[in-house]
Wavefront OBJ file of the C-alpha trace (Angstrom):
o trace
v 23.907 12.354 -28.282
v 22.623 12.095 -25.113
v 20.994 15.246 -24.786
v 19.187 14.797 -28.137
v 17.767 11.799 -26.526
v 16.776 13.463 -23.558
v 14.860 16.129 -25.898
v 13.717 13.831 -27.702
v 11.845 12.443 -24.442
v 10.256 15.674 -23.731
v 9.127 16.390 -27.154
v 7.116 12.981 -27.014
v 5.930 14.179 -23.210
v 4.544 17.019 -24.303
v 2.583 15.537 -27.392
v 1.544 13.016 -24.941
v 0.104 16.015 -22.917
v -1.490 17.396 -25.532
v -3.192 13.923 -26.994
v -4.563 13.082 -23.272
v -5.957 16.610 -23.579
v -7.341 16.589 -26.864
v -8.736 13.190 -25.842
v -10.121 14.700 -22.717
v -12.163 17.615 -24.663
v -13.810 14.786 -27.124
v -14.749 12.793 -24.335
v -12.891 9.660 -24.883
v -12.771 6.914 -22.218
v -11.808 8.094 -18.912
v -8.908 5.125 -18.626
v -7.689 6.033 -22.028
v -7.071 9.353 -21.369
v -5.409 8.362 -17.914
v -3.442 6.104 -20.009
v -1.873 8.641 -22.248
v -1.500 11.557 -18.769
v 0.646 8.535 -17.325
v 3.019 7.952 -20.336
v 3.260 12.035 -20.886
v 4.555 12.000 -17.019
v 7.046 9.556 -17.514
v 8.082 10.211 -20.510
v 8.724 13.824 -19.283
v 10.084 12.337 -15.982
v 12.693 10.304 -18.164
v 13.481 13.599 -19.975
v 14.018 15.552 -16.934
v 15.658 12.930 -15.018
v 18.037 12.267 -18.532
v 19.729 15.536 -18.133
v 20.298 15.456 -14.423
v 24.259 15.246 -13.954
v 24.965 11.197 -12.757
v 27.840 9.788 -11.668
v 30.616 8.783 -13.644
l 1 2 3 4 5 6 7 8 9 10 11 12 13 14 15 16 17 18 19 20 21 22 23 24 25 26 27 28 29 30 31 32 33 34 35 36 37 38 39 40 41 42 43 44 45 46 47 48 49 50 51 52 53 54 55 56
Protein backbone atom coordinates (compact mmCIF):
# COMPACT_ATOMS: atom_id res chain seq x y z
CA UNK A 1 0.00 0.00 0.00
CA UNK A 2 2.64 2.12 0.57
CA UNK A 3 4.23 2.08 -2.62
CA UNK A 4 0.92 2.82 -4.42
CA UNK A 5 0.94 5.88 -2.37
CA UNK A 6 4.27 6.79 -3.17
CA UNK A 7 3.24 6.44 -7.06
CA UNK A 8 0.53 7.95 -6.55
CA UNK A 9 2.71 11.11 -5.42
CA UNK A 10 4.68 11.12 -8.51
CA UNK A 11 1.87 10.72 -10.84
CA UNK A 12 0.36 14.04 -9.31
CA UNK A 13 4.21 15.58 -9.59
CA UNK A 14 4.41 15.07 -12.88
CA UNK A 15 0.87 16.49 -13.89
CA UNK A 16 1.87 19.26 -11.71
CA UNK A 17 4.92 19.64 -14.10
CA UNK A 18 3.10 19.55 -16.92
CA UNK A 19 0.14 22.18 -15.71
CA UNK A 20 3.01 24.80 -14.56
CA UNK A 21 4.22 24.21 -18.12
CA UNK A 22 1.18 24.41 -19.98
CA UNK A 23 0.50 27.47 -17.82
CA UNK A 24 3.88 28.82 -18.67
CA UNK A 25 3.30 28.58 -22.68
CA UNK A 26 -0.26 30.56 -22.27
CA UNK A 27 1.29 33.10 -20.32
CA UNK A 28 -0.47 32.87 -17.09
CA UNK A 29 0.70 34.85 -14.03
CA UNK A 30 4.24 34.46 -13.27
CA UNK A 31 3.36 33.53 -9.32
CA UNK A 32 0.80 31.09 -10.49
CA UNK A 33 2.90 29.20 -12.46
CA UNK A 34 5.65 29.30 -9.61
CA UNK A 35 2.90 28.12 -7.52
CA UNK A 36 2.12 24.96 -9.34
CA UNK A 37 6.55 24.29 -10.18
CA UNK A 38 6.64 24.36 -6.20
CA UNK A 39 3.84 21.78 -5.47
CA UNK A 40 5.17 19.49 -8.64
CA UNK A 41 8.69 19.56 -6.58
CA UNK A 42 7.32 18.50 -3.51
CA UNK A 43 5.00 16.45 -4.46
CA UNK A 44 7.74 14.57 -6.44
CA UNK A 45 10.12 15.11 -3.44
CA UNK A 46 7.43 13.26 -1.19
CA UNK A 47 7.32 10.52 -3.88
CA UNK A 48 10.94 10.04 -4.04
CA UNK A 49 11.59 10.47 -0.48
CA UNK A 50 8.31 7.78 0.14
CA UNK A 51 10.22 4.94 -1.28
CA UNK A 52 13.54 5.60 0.35
CA UNK A 53 14.11 2.54 2.86
CA UNK A 54 13.43 4.21 6.74
CA UNK A 55 13.96 2.80 9.77
CA UNK A 56 11.92 0.39 11.39
Amino acid sequence: MDNILAVLLLVLGGMLVGGAFSLHRQGAARGTVVVVAVLAVLATAGGILWLLPGEG
